[in-house]
Backbone and ligand atoms as CSV (ligand in chain L), in Angstrom:
chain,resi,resn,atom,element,x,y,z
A,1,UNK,N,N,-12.430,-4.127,4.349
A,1,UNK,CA,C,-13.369,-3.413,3.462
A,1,UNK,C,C,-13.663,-2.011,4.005
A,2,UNK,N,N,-13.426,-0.987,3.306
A,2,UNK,CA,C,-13.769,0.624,3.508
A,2,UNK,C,C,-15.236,0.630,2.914
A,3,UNK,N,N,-16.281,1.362,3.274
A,3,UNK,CA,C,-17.131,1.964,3.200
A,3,UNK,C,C,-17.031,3.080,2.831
A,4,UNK,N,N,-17.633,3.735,1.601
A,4,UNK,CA,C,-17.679,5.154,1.422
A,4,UNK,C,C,-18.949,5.430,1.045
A,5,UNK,N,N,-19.030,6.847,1.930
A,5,UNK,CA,C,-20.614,7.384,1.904
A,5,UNK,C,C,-20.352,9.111,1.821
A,6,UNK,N,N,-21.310,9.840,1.467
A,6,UNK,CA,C,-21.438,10.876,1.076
A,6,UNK,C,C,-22.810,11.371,1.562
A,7,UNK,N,N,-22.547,12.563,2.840
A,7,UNK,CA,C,-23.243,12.930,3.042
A,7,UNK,C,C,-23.741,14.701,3.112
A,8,UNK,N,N,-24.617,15.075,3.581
A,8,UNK,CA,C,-24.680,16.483,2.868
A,8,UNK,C,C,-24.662,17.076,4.779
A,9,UNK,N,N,-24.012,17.998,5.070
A,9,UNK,CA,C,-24.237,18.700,6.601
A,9,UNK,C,C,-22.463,19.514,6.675
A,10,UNK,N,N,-22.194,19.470,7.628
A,10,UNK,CA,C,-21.652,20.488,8.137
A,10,UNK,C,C,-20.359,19.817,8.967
A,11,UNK,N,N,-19.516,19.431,8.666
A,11,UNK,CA,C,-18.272,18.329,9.218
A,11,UNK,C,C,-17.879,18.977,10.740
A,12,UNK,N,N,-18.644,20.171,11.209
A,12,UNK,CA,C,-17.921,20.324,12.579
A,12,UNK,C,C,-19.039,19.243,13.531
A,13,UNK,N,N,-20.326,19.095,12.908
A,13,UNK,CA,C,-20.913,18.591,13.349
A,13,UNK,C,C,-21.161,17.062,13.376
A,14,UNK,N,N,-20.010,16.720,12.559
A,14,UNK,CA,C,-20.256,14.876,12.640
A,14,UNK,C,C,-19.464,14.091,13.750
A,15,UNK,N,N,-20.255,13.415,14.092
A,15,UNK,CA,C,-19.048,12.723,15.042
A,15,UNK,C,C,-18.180,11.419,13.798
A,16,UNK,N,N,-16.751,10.988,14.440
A,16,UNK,CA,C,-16.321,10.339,13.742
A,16,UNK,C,C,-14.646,10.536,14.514
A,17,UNK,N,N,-14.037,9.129,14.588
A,17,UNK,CA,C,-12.563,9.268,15.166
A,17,UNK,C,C,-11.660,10.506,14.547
A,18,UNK,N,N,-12.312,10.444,13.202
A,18,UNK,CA,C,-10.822,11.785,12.664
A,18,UNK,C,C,-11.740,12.439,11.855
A,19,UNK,N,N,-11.829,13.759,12.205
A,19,UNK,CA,C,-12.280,14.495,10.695
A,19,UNK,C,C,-10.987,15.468,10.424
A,20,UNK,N,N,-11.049,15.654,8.612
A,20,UNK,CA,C,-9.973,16.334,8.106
A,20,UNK,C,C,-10.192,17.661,8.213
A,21,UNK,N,N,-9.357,18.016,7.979
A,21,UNK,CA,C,-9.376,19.544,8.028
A,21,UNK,C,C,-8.525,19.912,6.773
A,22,UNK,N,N,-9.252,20.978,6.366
A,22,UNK,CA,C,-8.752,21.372,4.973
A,22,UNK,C,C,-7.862,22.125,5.225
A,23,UNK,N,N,-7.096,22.399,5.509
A,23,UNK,CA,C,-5.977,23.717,6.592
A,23,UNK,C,C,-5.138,24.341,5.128
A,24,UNK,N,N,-4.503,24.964,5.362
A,24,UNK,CA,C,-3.505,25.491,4.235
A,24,UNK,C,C,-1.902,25.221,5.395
A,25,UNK,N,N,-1.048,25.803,4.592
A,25,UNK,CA,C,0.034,25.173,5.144
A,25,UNK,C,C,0.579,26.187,7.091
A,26,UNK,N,N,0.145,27.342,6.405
A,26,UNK,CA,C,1.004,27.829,8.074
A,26,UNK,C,C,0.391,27.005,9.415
A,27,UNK,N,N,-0.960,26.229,9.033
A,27,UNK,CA,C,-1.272,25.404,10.168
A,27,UNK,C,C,-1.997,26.249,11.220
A,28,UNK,N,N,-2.013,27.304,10.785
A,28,UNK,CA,C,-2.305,28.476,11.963
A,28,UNK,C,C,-3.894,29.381,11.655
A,29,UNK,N,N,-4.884,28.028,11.172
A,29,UNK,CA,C,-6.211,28.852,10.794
A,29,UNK,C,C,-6.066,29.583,9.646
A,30,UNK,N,N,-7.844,29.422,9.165
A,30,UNK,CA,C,-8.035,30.090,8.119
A,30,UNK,C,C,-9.512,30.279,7.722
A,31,UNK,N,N,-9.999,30.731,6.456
A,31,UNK,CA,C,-11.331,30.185,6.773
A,31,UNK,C,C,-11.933,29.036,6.564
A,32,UNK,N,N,-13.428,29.077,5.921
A,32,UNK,CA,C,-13.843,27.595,5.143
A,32,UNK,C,C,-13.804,26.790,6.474
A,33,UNK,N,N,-13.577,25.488,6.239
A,33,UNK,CA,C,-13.617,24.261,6.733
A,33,UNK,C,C,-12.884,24.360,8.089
A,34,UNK,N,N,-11.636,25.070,7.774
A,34,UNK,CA,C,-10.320,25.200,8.684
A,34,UNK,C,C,-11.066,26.161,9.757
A,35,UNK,N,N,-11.504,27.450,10.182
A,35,UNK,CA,C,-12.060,28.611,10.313
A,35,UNK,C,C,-13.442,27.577,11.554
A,36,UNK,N,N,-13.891,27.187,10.593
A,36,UNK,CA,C,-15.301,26.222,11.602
A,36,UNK,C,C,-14.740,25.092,12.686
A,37,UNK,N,N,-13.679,24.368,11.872
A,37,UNK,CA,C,-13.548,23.779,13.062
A,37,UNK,C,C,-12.443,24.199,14.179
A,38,UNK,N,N,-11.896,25.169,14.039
A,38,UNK,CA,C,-11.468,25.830,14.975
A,38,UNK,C,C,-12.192,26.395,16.106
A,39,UNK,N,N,-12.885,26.840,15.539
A,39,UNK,CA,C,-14.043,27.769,16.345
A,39,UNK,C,C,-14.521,26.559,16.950
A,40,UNK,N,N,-14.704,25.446,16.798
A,40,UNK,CA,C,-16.173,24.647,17.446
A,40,UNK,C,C,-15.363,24.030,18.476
A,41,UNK,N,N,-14.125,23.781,17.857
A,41,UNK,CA,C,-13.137,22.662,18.627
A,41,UNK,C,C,-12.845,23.828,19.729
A,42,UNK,N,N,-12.339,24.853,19.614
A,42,UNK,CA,C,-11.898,25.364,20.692
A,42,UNK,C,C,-10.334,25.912,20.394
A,43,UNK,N,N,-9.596,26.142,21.472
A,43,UNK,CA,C,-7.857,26.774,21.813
A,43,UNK,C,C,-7.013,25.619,21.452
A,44,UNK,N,N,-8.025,24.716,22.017
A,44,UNK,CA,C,-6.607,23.165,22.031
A,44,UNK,C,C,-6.058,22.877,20.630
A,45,UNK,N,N,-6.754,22.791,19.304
A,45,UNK,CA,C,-6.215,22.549,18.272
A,45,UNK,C,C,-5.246,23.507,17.617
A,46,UNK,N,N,-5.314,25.104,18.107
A,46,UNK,CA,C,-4.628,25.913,17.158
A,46,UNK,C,C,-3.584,25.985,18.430
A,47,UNK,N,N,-3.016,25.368,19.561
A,47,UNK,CA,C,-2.115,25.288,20.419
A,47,UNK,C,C,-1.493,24.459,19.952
A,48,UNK,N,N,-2.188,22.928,19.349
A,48,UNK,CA,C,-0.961,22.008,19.202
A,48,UNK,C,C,-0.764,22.510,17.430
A,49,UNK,N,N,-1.225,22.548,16.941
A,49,UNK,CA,C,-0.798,23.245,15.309
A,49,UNK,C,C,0.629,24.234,15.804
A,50,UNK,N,N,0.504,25.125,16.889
A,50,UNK,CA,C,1.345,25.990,17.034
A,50,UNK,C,C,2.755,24.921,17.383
A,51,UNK,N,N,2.295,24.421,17.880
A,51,UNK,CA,C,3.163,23.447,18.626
A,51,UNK,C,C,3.777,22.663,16.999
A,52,UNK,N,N,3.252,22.057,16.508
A,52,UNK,CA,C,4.094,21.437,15.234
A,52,UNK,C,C,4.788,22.444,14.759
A,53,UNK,N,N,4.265,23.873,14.202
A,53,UNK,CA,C,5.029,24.595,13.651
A,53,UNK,C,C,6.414,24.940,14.059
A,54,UNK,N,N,6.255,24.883,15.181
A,54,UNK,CA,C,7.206,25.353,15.805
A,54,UNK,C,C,8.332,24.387,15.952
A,55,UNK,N,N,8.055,22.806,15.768
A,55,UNK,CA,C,9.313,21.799,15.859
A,55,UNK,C,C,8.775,21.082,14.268
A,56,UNK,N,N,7.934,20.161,14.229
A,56,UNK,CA,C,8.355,19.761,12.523
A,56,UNK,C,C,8.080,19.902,11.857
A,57,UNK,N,N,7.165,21.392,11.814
A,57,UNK,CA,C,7.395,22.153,10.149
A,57,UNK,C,C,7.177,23.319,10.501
A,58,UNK,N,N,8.594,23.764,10.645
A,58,UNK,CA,C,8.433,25.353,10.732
A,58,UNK,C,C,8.467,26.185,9.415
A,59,UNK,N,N,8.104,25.141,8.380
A,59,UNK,CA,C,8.094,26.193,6.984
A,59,UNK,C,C,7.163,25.718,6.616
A,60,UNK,N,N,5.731,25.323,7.688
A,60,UNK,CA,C,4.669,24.940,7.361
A,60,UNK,C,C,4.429,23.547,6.195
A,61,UNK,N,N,3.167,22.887,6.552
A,61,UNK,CA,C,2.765,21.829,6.303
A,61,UNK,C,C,2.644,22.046,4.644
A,62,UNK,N,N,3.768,20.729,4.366
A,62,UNK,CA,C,3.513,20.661,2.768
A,62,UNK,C,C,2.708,20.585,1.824
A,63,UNK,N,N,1.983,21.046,0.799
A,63,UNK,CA,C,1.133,20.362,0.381
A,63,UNK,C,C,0.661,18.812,0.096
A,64,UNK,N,N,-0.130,18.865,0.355
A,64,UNK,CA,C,-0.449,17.311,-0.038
A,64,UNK,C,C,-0.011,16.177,1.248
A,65,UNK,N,N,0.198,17.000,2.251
A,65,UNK,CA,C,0.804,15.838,3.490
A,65,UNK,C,C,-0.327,15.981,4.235
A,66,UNK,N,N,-0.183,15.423,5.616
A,66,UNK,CA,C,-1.276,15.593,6.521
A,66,UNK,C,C,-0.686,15.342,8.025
A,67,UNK,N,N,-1.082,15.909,8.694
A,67,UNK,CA,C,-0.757,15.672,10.258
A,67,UNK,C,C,-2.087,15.821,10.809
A,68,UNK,N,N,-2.170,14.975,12.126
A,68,UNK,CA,C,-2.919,14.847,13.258
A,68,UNK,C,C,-2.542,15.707,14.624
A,69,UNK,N,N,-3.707,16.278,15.414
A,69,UNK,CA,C,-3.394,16.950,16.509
A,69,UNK,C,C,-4.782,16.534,17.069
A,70,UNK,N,N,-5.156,16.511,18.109
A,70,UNK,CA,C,-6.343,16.736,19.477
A,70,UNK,C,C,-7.361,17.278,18.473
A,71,UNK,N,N,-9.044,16.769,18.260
A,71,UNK,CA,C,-10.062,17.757,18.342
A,71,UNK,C,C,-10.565,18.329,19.357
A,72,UNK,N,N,-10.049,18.632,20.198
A,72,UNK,CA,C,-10.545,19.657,21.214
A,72,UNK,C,C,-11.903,19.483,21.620
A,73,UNK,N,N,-12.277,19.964,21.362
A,73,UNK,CA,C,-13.925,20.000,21.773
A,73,UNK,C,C,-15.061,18.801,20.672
A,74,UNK,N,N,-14.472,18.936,19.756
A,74,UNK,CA,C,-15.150,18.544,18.832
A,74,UNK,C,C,-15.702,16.878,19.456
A,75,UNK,N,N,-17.035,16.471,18.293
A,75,UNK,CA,C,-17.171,14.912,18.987
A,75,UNK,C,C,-15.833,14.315,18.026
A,76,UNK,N,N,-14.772,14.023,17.929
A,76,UNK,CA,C,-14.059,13.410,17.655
A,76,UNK,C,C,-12.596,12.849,18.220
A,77,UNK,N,N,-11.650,12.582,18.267
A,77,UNK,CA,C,-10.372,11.780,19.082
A,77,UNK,C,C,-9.242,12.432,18.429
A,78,UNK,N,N,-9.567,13.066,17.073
A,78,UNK,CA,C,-8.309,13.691,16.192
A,78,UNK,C,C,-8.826,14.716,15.083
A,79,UNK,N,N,-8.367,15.658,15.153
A,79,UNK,CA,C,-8.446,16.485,13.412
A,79,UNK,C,C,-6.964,15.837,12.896
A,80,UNK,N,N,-7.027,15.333,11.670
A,80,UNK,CA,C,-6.125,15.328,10.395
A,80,UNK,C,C,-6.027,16.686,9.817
A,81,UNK,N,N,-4.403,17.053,9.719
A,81,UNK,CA,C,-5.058,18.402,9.210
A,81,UNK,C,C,-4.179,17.967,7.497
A,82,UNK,N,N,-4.656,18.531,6.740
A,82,UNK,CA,C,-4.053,18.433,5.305
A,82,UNK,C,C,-4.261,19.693,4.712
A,83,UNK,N,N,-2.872,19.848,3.691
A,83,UNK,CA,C,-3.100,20.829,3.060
A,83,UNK,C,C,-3.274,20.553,1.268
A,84,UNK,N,N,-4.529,20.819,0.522
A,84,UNK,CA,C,-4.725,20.789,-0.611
A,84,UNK,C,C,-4.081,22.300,-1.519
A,85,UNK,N,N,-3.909,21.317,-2.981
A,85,UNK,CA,C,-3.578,22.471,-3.284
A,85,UNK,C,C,-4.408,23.313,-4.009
A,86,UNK,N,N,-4.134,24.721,-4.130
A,86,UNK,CA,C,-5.095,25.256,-5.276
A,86,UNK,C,C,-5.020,24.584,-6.560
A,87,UNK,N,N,-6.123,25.165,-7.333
A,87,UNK,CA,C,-6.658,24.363,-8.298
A,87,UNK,C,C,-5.391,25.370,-9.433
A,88,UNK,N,N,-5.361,26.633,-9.374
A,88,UNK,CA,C,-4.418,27.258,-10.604
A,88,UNK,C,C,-3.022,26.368,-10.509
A,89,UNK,N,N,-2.762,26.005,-9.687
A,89,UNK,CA,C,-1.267,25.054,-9.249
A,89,UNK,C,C,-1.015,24.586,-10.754
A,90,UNK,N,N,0.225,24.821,-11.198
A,90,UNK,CA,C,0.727,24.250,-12.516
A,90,UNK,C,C,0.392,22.405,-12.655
A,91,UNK,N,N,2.061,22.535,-11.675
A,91,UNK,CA,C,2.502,21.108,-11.408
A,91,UNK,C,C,1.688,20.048,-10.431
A,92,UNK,N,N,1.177,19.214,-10.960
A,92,UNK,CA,C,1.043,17.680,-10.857
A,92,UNK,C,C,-0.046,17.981,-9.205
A,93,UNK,N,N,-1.423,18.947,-9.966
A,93,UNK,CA,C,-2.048,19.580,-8.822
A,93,UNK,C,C,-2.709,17.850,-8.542
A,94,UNK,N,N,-3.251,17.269,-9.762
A,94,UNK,CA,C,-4.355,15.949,-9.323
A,94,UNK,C,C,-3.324,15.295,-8.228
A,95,UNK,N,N,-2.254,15.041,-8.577
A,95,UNK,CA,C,-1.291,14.273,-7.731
A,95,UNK,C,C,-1.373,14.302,-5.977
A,96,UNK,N,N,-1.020,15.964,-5.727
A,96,UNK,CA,C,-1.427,16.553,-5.430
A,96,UNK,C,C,-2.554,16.214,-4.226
A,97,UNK,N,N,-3.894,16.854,-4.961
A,97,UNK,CA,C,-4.721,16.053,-4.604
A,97,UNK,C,C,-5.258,15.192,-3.956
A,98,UNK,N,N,-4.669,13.690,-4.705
A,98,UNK,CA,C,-5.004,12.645,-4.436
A,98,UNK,C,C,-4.284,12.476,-3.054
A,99,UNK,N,N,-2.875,12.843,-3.224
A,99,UNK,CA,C,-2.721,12.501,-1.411
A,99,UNK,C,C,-2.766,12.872,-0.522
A,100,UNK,N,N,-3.563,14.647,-0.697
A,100,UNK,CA,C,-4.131,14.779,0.605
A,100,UNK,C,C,-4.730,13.735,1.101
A,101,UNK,N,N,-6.015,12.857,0.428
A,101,UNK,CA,C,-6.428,11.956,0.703
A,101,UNK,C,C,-5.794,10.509,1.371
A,102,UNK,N,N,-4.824,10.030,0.364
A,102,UNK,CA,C,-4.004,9.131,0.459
A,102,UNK,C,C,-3.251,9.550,2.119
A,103,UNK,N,N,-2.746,10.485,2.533
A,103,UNK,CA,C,-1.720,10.828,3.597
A,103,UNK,C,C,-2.900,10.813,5.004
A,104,UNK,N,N,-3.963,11.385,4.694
A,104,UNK,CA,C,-4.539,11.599,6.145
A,104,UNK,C,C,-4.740,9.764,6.414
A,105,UNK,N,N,-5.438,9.572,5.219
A,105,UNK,CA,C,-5.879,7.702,5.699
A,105,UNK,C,C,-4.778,7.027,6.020
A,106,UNK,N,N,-3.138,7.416,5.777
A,106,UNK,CA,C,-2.566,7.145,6.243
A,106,UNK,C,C,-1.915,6.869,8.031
A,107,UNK,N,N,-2.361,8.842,7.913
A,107,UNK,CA,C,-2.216,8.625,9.283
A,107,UNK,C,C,-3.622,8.597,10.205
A,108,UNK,N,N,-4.529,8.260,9.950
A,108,UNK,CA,C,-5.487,7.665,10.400
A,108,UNK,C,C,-5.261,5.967,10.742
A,109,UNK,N,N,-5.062,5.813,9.972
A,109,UNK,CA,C,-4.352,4.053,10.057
A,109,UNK,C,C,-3.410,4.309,11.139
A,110,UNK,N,N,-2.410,5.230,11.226
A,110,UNK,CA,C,-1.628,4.900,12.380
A,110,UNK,C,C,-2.040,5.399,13.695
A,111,UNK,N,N,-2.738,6.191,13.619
A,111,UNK,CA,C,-3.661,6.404,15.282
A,111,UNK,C,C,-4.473,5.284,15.446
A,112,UNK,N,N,-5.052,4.554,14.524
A,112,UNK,CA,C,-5.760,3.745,14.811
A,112,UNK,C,C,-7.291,4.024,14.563
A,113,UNK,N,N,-7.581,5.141,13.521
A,113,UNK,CA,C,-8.899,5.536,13.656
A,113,UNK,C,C,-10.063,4.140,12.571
A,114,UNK,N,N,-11.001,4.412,13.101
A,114,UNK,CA,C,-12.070,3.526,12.089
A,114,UNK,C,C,-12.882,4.071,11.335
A,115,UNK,N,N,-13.049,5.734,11.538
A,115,UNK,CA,C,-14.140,6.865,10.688
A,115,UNK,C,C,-13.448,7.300,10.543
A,116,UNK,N,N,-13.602,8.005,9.512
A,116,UNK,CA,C,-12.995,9.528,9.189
A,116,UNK,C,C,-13.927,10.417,8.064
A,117,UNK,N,N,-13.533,11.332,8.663
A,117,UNK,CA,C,-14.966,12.047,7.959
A,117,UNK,C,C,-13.971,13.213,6.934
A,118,UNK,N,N,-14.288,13.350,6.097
A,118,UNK,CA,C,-13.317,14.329,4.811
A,118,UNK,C,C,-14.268,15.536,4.573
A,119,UNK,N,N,-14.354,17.003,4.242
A,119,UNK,CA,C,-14.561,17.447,3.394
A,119,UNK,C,C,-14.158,17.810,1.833
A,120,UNK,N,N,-14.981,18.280,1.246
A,120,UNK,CA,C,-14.566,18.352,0.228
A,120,UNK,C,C,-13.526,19.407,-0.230
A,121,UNK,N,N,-12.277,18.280,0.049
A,121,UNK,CA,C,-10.891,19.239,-0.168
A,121,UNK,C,C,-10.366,20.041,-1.280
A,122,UNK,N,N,-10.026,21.556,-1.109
A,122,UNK,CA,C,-9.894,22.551,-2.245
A,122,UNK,C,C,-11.068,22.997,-2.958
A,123,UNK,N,N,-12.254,22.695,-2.928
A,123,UNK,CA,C,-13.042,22.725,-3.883
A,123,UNK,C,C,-13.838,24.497,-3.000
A,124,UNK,N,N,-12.946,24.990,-1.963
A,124,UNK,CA,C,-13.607,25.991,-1.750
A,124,UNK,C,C,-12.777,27.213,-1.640
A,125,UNK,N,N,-12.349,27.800,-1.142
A,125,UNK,CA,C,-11.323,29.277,-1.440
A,125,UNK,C,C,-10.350,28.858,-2.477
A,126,UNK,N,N,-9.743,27.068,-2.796
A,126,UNK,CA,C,-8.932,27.081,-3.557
A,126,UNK,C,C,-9.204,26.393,-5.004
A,127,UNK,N,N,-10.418,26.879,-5.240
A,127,UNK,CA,C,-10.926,27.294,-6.490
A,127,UNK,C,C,-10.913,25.770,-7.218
A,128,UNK,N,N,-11.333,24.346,-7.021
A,128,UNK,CA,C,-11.329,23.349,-7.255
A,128,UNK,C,C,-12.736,23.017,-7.987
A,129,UNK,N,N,-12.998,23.253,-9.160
A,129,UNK,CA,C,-14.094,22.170,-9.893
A,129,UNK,C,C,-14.487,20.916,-9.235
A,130,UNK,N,N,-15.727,20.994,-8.188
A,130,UNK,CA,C,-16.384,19.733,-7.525
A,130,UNK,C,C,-15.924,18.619,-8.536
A,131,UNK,N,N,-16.861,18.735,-9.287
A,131,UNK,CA,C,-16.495,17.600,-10.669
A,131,UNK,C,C,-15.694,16.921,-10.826
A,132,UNK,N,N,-14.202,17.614,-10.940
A,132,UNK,CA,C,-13.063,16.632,-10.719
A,132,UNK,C,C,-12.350,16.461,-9.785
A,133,UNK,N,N,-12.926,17.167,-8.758
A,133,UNK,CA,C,-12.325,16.829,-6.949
A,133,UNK,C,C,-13.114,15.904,-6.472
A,134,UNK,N,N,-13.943,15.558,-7.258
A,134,UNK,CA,C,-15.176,14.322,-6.495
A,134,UNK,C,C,-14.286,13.333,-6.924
A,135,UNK,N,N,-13.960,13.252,-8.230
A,135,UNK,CA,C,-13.709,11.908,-9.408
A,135,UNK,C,C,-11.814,11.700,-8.029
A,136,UNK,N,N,-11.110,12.653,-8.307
A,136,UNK,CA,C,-9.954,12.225,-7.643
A,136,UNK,C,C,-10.081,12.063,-6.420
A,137,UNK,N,N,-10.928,12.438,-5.386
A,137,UNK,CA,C,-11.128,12.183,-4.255
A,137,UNK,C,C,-11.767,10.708,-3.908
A,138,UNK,N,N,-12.685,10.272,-4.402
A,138,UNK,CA,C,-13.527,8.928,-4.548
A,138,UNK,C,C,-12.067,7.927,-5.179
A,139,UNK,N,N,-11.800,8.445,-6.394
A,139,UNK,CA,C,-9.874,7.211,-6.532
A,139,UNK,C,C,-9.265,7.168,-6.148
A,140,UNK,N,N,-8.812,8.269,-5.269
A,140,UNK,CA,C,-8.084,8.150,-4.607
A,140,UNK,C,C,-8.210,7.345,-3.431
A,141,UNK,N,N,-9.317,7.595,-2.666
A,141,UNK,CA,C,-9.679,6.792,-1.179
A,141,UNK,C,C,-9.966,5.305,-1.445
A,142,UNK,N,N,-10.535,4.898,-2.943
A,142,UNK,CA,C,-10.695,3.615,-3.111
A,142,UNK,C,C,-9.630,2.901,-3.323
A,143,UNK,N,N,-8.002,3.252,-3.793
A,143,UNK,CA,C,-7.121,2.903,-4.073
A,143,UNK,C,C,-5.865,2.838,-3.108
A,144,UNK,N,N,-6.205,3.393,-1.692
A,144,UNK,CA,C,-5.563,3.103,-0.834
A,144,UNK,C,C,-6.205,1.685,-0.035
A,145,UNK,N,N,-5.167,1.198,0.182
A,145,UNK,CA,C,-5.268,0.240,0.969
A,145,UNK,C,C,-5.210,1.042,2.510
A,146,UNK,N,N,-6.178,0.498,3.181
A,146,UNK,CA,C,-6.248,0.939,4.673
A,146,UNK,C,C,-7.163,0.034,5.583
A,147,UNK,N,N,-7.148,0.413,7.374
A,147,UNK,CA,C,-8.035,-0.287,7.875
A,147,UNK,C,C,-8.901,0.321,8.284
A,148,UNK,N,N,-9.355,1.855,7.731
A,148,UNK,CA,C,-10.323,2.807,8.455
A,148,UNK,C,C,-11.505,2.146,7.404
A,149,UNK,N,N,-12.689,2.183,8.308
A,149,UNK,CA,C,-13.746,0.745,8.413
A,149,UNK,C,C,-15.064,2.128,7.312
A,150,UNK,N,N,-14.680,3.011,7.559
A,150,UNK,CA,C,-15.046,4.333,6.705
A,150,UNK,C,C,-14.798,5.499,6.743
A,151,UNK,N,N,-15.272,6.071,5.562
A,151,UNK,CA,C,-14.738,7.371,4.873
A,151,UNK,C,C,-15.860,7.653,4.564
A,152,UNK,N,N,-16.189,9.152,5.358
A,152,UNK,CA,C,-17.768,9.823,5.433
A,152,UNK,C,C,-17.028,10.969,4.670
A,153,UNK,N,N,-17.699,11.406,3.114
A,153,UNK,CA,C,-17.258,12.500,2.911
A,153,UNK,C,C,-18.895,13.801,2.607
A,154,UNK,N,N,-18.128,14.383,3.655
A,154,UNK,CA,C,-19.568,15.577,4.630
A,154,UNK,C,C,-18.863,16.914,3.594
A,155,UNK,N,N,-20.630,17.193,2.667
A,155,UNK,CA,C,-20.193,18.122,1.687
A,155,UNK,C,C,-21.341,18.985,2.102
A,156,UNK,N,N,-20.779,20.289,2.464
A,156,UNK,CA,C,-21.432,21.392,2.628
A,156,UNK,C,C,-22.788,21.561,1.965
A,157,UNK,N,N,-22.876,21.735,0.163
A,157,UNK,CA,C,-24.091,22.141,-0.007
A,157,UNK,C,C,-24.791,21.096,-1.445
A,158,UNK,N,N,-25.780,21.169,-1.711
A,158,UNK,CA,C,-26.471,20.280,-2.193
A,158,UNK,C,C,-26.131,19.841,-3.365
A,159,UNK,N,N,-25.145,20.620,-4.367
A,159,UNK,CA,C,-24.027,20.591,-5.715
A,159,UNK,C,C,-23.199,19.691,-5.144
A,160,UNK,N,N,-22.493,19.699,-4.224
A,160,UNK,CA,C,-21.491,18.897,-3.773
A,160,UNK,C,C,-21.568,17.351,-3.565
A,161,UNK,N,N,-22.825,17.791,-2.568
A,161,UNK,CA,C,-23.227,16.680,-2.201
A,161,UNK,C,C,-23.631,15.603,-3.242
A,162,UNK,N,N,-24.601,15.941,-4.255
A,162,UNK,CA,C,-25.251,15.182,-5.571
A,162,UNK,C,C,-24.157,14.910,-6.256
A,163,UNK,N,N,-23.120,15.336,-6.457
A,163,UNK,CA,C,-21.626,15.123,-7.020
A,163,UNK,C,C,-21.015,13.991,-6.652
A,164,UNK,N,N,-21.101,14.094,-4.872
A,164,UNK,CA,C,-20.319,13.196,-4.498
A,164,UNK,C,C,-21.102,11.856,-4.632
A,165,UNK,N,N,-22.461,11.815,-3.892
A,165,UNK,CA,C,-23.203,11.117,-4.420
A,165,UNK,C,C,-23.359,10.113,-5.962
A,166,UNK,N,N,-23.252,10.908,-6.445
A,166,UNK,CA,C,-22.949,10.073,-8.131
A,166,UNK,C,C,-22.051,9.477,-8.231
A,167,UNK,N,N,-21.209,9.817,-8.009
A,167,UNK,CA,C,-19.291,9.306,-8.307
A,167,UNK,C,C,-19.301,7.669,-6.898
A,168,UNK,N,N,-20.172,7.853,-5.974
A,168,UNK,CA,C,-20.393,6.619,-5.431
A,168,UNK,C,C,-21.490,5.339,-5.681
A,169,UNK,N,N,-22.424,5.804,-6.520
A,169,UNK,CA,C,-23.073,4.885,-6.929
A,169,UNK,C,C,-22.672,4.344,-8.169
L,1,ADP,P1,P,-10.023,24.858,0.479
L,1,ADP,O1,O,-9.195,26.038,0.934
L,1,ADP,O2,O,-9.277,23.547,0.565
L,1,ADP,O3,O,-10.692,25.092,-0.824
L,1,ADP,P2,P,-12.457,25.493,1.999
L,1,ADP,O4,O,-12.619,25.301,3.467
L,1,ADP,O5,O,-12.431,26.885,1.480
L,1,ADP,O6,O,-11.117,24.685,1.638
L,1,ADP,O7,O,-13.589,24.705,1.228
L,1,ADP,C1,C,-13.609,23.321,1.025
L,1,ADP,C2,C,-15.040,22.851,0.853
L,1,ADP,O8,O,-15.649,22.717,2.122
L,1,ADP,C3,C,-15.936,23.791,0.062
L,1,ADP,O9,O,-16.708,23.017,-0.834
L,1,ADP,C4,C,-16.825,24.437,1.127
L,1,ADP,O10,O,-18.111,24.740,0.622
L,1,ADP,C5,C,-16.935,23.338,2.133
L,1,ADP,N1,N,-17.214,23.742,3.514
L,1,ADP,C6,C,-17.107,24.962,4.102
L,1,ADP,N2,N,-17.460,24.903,5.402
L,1,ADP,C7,C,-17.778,23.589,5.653
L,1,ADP,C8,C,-18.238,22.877,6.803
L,1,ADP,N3,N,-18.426,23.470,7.993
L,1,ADP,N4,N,-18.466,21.525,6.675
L,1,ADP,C9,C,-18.275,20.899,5.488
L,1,ADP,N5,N,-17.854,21.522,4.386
L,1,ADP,C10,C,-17.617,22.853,4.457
């Protein structure tokens, strides 16, 4: 059984085995979500990011996939990093979407994590309607089968949060 909860704060600040990271694909920082937890975590995460780029994806992280590296400093054991797509995206953006979600719990399951803490993916430089990033984000995580024991999704500001909030009760 997964647990999903929705809470309102600041994801550099939660503890939890994996928090995601909203990254875009060069893997190599940015702002938003990506930008904070860099900064909090420290050198170690944008060393091993450098480090993937450089052997298994040197044409940067696909959309919609996800990889794990060190949180550095952070209270956590792993950043997931995933890349969402923008919201103008023609093709099969919900799809998309959904497995950013689907891919990190994936590889959360294979590190072995039991938390994982999400923000609310795309819904910020890449121009994503909360509204229907709540609705595919919440189906998506309920429709994977996994053994992470929960899924904390930590939404910046009080729109988000009441969003996400709803779509779980
Ligand atoms: P994307 O490029 O995927 O849209 P952003 O990082 O720009 O990613 O924004 C994703 C969401 O995360 C937005 O709703 C934004 O308000 C929120 N956000 C920004 N900083 C933080 C933070 N420190 N903790 C949690 N959520 C954050």
């Amino acid at each position: 059984m997964t647990t999903l909860i929705a809470v309102r704060g600041d994801i550099t600040r939660q503890r939890a085995d994996a928090l995601v990271n909203a990254a875009n694909s060069s893997l190599l920082g940015g702002g938003g979500v990506d930008g904070a937890l860099h900064r909090r975590g420290g050198p170690a995460i944008l060393e091993e990011c450098r480090r993937l780029r450089a052997t298994a994806y040197p044409e940067g992280l696909p959309t919609g996939r996800a990889v794990a590296t060190t949180a550095g400093r952070l209270d956590a054991r792993w950043v997931i990093h995933t890349v969402g797509p923008v919201h103008s995206t023609t093709e099969d953006r919900s799809a998309l979407l959904a497995s950013c979600y689907r891919e990190s719990l994936r590889v959360a399951d294979e590190l072995g994590a039991r938390t994982v803490a999400f923000p609310a993916i795309s819904t910020g430089a890449y121009g994503w309607p909360v509204d229907d990033a709540a609705r595919i984000a919440v189906a998506a995580v309920r429709a994977v089968p996994t053994a992470v024991e929960e899924v904390r999704f930590v939404l910046f500001d009080d729109r988000a949060y009441e969003t996400f909030a709803a779509r779980l009760r």
